[in-house]
C-alpha positions as CSV (number, residue, x, y, z in Angstrom):
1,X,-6.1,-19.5,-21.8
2,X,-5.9,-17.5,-24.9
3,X,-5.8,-13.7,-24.7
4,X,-5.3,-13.5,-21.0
5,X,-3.3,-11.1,-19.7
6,X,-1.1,-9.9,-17.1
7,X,-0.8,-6.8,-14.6
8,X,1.7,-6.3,-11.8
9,X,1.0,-3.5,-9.5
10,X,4.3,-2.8,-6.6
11,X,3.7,-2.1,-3.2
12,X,6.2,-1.4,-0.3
13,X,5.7,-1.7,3.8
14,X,7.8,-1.8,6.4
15,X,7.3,-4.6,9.3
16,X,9.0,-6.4,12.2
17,X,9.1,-9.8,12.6
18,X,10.8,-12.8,14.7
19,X,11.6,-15.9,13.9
20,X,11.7,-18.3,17.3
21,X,13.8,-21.0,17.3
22,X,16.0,-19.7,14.0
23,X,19.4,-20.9,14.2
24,X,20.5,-16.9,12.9
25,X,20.2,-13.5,13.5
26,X,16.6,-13.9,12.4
27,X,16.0,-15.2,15.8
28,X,16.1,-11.8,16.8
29,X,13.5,-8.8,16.6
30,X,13.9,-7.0,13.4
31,X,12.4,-5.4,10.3
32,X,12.4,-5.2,6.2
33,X,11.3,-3.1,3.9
34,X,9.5,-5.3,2.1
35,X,8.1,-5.0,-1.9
36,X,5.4,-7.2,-3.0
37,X,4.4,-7.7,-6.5
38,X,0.6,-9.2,-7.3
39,X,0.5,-10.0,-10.3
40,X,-3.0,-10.7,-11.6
41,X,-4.1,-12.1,-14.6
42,X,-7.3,-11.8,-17.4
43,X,-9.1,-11.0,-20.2
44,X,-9.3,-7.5,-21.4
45,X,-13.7,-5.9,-21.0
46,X,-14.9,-5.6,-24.4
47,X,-16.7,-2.4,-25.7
48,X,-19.8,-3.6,-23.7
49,X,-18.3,-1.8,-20.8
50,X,-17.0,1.2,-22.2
51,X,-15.3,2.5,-18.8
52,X,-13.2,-0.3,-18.3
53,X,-12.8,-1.0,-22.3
54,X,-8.7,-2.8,-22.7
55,X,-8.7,-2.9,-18.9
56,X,-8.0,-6.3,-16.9
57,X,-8.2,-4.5,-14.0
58,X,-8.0,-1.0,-13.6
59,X,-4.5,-0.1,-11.4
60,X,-6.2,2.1,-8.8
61,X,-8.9,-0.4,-8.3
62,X,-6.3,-3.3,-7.4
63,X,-4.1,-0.5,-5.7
64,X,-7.5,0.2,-3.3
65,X,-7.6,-4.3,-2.4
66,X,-4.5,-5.0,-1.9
67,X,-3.6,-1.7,0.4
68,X,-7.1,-2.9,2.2
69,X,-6.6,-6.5,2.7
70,X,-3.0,-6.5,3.4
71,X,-0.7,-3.1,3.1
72,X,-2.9,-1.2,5.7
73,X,-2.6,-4.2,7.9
74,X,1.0,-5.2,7.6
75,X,3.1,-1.1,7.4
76,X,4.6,-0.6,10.5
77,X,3.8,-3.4,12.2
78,X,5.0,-6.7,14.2
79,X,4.0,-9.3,12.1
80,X,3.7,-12.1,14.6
81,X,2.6,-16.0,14.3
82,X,1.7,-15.2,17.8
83,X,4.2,-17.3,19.6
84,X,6.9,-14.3,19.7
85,X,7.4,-13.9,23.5
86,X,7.7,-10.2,22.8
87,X,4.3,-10.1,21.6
88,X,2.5,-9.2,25.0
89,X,5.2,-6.3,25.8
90,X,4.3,-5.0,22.5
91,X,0.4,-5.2,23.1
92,X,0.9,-3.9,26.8
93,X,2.1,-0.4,24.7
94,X,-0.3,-0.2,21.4
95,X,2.1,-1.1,19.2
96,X,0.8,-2.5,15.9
97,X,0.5,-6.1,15.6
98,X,-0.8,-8.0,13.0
99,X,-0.9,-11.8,13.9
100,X,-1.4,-14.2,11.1
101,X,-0.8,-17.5,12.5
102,X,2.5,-18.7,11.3
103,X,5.8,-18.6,11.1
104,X,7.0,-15.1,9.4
105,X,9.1,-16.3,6.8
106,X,9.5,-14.9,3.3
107,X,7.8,-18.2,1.5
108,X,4.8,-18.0,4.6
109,X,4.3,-14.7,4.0
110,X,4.1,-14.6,0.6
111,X,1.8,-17.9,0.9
112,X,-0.5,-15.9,3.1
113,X,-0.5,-12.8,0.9
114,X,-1.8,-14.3,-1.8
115,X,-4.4,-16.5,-0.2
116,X,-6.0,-13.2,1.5
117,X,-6.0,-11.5,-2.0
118,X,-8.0,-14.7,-3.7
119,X,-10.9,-14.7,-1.0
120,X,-11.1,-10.7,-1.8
121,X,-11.8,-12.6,-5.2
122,X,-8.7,-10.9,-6.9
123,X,-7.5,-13.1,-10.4
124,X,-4.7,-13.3,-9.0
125,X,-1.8,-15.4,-10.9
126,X,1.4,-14.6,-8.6
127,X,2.8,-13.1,-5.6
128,X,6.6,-11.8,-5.4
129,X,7.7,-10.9,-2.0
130,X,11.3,-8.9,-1.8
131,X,12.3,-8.9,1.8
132,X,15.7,-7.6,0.7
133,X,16.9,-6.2,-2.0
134,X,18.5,-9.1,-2.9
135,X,16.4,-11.9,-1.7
136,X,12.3,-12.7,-2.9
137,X,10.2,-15.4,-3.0
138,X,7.3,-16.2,-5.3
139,X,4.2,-18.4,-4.9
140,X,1.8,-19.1,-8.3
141,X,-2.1,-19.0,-6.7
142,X,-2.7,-22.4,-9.0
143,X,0.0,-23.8,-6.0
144,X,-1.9,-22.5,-3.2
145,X,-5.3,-24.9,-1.9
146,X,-8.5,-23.7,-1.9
147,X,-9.1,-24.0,2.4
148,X,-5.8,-22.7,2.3
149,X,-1.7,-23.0,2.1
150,X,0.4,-25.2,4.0
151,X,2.9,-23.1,5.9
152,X,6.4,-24.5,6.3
153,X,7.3,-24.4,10.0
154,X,11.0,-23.2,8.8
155,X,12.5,-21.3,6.4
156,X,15.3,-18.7,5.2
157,X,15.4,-15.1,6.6
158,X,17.7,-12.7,4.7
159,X,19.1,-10.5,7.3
160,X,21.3,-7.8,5.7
């Protein structure tokens, strides 16, 4: 559409994940520091809403969604598909798990990411998910169906 627009706001968080069955090192416990990128995308307000006048979105608005629905969830935690046979041992000791009900790859992930944000009825256009430094993925919302992504029982895991 004409005159759209769009945003990017960067996160960071820091998780653990496992990958059963991986024929890697990703098989194993471990973490990232992950960055994610939402990108969102719209129209500018007008001057009939002088607050948010040349705004899409204002940056600490879509820094207060996306730290609710999915950075306050996922920092320092076990993100877990909840097959991980480690998961009960972490549970047993309060450890922070965050079970979202598949496989923890980058391209799930990402998948997941941005479905949560569009039922919190963000525009959102794209998610970018750095697991490394040197490794992202990227999923478009217009790819992702509206009961929900697919999630790839396999996938890469960048294990630097």
């Amino acid at each position: 559409m004409k005159n759209e627009i769009n945003v990017c706001k960067i996160f960071q968080f820091d998780a653990a994940h496992q990958l059963i069955g991986h024929n890697g090192k990703c098989a194993n416990v471990h973490g990232h520091t992950y960055k994610l990128e939402v990108v969102i995308r719209g129209t500018t307000y007008g001057s009939e809403d002088v607050s948010n006048e040349g705004f899409v979105m204002d940056f600490s608005d879509l820094k207060k969604i996306v730290n609710e629905v999915i950075i306050d969830k996922f920092d320092h935690a076990f993100l877990a598909a909840g097959n991980e046979p480690v998961l009960q041992t972490l549970k047993s000791t309060g450890s922070k798990v965050c079970i979202v009900g598949c496989r923890t790859t980058a391209e799930n992930m990402s998948k997941y990411i941005c479905f949560e944000l569009i039922k919190a009825n963000l525009p959102v256009w794209s998610i970018k998910l750095w697991e490394t430094s040197t490794s992202w993925v990227e999923v478009f919302a217009s790819d992702i169906d509206h009961e929900g992504p697919f999630y790839a029982q396999s996938g890469v895991c960048d294990y630097e």
